[in-house]
C-alpha positions as CSV (number, residue, x, y, z in Angstrom):
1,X,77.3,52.9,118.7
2,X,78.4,53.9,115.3
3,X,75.2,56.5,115.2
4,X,77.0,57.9,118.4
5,X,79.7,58.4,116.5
6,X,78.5,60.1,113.7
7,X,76.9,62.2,115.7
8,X,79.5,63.9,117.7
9,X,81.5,64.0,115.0
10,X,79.0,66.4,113.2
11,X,78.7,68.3,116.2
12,X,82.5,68.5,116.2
13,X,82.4,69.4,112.4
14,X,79.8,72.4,113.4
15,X,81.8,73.7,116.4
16,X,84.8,74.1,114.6
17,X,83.5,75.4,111.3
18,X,81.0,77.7,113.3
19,X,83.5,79.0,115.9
20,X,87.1,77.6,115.7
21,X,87.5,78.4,112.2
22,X,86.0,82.2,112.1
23,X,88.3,82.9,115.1
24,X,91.6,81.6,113.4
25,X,91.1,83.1,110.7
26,X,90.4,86.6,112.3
27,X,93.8,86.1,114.2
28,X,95.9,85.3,110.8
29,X,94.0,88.2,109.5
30,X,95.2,90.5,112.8
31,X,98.6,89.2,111.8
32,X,98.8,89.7,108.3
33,X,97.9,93.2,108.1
34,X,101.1,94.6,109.7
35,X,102.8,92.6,107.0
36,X,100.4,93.6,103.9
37,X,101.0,97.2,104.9
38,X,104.5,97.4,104.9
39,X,104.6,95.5,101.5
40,X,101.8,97.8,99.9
41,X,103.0,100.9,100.9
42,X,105.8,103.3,99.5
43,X,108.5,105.0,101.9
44,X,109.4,108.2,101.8
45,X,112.9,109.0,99.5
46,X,115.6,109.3,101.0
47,X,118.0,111.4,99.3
48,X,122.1,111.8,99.8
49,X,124.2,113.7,97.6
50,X,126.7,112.3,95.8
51,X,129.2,115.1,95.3
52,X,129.3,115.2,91.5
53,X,126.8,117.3,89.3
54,X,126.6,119.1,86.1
55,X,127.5,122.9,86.4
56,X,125.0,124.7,88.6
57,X,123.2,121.0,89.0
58,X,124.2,118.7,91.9
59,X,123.6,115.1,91.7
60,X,121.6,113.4,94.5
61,X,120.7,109.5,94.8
62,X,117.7,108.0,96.4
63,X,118.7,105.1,98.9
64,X,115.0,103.8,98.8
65,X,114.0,103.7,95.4
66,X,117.9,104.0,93.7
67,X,116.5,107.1,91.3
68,X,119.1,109.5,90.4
69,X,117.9,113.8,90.6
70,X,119.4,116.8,89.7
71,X,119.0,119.9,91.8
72,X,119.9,123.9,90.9
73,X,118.8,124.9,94.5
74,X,121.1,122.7,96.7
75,X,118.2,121.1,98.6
76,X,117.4,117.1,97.5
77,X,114.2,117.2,95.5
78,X,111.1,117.1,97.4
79,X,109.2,114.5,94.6
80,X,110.1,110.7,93.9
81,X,111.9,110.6,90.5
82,X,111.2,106.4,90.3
83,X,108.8,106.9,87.4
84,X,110.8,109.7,85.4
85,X,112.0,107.7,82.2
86,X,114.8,108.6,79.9
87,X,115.5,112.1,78.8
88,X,114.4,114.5,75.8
């Protein structure tokens, strides 16, 4: 009796390691990638002016990144200012 046992629970063992296993694991995987997506990539800026400026400059401010830009042309700028670091 106790080799009957043993031996369907190393066929048990097999089945799920063989089958089971690769099958959950695809479906986390299916699940997880909407997830690791939205974490890994960047959104677009999205830019609102704030009504103040410098002379010709006005002052616009990024809701996704919080980067502040100054633009002569009245259009918000067109390239993310989250790496630009102090000034001259």
């Amino acid at each position: 009796m106790p080799l009957v046992i043993a031996t369907v629970s190393i066929l048990a063992f097999a089945f799920w390691r063989l089958y089971l296993r690769d099958r959950a694991r695809d479906e986390v995987a299916a699940r997880a990638d909407p997830v690791w997506r939205k974490l890994t990539t960047k959104r677009p800026c999205q830019w609102s002016e704030t009504g103040s400026g410098r002379g010709a400059f006005r002052e616009y401010h990024c809701a996704t990144c919080r980067a502040t830009a100054y633009s002569r042309t009245g259009k918000a700028p067109e390239t993310c200012k989250r790496n630009v670091r102090g000034g001259l």
